[in-house]
SERO-4910 file (N, C-alpha, C, O; in steps of 0.05 Angstrom, whole numbers):
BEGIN
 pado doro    nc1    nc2    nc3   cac1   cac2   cac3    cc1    cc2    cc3    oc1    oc2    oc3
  Unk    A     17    -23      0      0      0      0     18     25      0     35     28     17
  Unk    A     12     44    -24     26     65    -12     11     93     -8    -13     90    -12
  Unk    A     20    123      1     18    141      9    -12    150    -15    -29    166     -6
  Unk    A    -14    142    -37    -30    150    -54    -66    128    -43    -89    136    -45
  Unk    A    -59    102    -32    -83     88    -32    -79     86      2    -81     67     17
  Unk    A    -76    102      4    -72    103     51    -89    133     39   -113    127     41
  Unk    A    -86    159     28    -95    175     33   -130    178     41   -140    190     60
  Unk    A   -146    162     21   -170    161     12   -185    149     49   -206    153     61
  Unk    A   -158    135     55   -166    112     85   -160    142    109   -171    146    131
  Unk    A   -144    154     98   -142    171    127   -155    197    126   -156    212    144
  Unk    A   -164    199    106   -194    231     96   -216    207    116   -227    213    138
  Unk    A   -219    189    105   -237    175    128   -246    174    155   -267    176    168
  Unk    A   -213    167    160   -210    171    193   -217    192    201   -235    196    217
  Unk    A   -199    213    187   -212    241    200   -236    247    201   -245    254    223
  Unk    A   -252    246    177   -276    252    185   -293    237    195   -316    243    191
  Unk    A   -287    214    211   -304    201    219   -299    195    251   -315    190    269
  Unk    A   -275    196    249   -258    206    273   -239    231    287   -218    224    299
  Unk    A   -245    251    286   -226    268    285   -210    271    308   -188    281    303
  Unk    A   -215    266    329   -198    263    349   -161    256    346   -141    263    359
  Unk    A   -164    238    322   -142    224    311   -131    243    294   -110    232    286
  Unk    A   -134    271    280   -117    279    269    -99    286    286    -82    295    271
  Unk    A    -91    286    308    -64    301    313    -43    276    320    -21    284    327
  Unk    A    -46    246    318    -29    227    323     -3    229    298     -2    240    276
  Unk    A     11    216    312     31    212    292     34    191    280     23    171    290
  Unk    A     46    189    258     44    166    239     53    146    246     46    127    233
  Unk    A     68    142    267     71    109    284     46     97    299     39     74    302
  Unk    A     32    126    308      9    117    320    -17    112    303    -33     96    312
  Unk    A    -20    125    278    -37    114    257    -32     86    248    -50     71    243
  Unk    A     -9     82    245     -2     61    237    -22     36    252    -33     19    238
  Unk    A    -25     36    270    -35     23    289    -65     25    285    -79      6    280
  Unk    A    -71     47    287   -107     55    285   -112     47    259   -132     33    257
  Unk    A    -98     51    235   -107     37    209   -120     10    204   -140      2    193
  Unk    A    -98      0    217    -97    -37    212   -116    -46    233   -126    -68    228
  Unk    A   -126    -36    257   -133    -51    284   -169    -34    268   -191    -45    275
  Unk    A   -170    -14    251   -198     -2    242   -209    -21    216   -232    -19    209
  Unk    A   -193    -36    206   -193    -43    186   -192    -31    155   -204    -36    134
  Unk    A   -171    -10    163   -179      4    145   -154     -9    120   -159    -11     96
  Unk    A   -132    -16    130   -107    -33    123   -116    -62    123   -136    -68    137
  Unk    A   -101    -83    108    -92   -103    119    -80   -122    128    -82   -146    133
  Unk    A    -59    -95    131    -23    -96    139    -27    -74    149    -45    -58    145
  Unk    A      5    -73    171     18    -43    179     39    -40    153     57    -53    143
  Unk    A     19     -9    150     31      9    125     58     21    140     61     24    164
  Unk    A     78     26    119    102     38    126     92     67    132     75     81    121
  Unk    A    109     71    155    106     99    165    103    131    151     88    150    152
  Unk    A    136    120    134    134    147    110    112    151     91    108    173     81
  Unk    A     91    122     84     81    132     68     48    142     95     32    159     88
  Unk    A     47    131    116     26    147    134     30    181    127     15    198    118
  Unk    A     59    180    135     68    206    135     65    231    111     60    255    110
  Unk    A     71    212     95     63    240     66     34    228     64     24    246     51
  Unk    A     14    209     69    -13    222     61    -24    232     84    -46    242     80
  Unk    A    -14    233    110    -19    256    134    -21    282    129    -40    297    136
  Unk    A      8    290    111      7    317    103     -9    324     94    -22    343    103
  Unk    A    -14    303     61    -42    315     48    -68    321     60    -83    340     57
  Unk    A    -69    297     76    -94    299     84   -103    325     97   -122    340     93
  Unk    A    -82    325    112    -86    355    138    -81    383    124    -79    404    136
  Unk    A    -80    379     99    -85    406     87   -115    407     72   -121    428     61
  Unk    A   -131    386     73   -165    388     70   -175    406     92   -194    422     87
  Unk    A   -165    405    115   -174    409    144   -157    435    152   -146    433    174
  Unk    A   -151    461    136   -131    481    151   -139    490    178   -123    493    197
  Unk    A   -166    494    178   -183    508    207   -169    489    227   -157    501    244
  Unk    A   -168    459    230   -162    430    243   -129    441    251   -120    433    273
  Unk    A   -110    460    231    -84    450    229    -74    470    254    -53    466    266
  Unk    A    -88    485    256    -79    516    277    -90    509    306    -87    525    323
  Unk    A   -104    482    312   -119    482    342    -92    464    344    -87    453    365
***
């Protein structure tokens, strides 16, 4: 899986969870796969660059 087919899974999370935008990508890592949203643990870097993207849908989200 990479950073392009994780993004679509973590616009999800957020909006369905938002509490979880501020974790870090070791800790998504974890919430992905145990949500089913994976069905493996994704490599970190690629959590990490579709984190970025993601969290620029959400600017109002990026400043609290």
């Amino acid at each position: 899986m990479n950073a392009a087919q994780l993004l679509p899974a973590i616009r999800d999370l957020y909006s369905r969870q938002p509490e979880y935008f501020h974790h870090e990508p070791w800790e998504l890592q974890h919430v992905l796969f145990s949500l089913g949203y994976t069905d493996e643990l994704a490599d970190e870097a690629q959590i990490a660059a579709a984190v970025e993207v993601a969290r620029m849908d959400w600017p109002q989200w990026s400043a609290a």
